[in-house]
C-alpha positions, 0 to 999 in steps of 0.5 A: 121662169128658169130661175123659179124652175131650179128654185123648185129643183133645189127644193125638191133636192133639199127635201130629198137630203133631209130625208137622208137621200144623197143624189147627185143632181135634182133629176136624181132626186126627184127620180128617187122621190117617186115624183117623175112617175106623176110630173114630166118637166116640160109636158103635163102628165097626171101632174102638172109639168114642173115648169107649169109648177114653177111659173106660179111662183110658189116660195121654195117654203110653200113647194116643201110644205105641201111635199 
């Protein structure tokens, strides 16, 4: 699970790059993306938790298509 966890983290970091946003770890990013006012890593919110997100094993692909 961990591993799915920084899976969906570095896609998350990698989206953010290509839009231009430089941060220094993927929390930055996702702070930066607006995605932490929905999603909290370990409780639901409005959103899924991440790690919730993460257990289902989506590809990296799929979690950057439906950004």
């Amino acid at each position: 699970m961990k591993r799915s966890l920084s899976l969906t983290a570095l896609s998350l970091t990698a989206l953010m790059l290509a839009f231009g946003a430089q941060a220094a770890a993927p929390e930055e990013a996702m702070n930066k993306a607006g995605c932490m006012a929905c999603h909290a890593k370990d409780k639901k919110m409005v959103g899924p938790a991440f790690k919730d997100i993460a257990a289902k094993g989506y590809a990296a692909s799929f979690t950057i298509s439906v950004m």
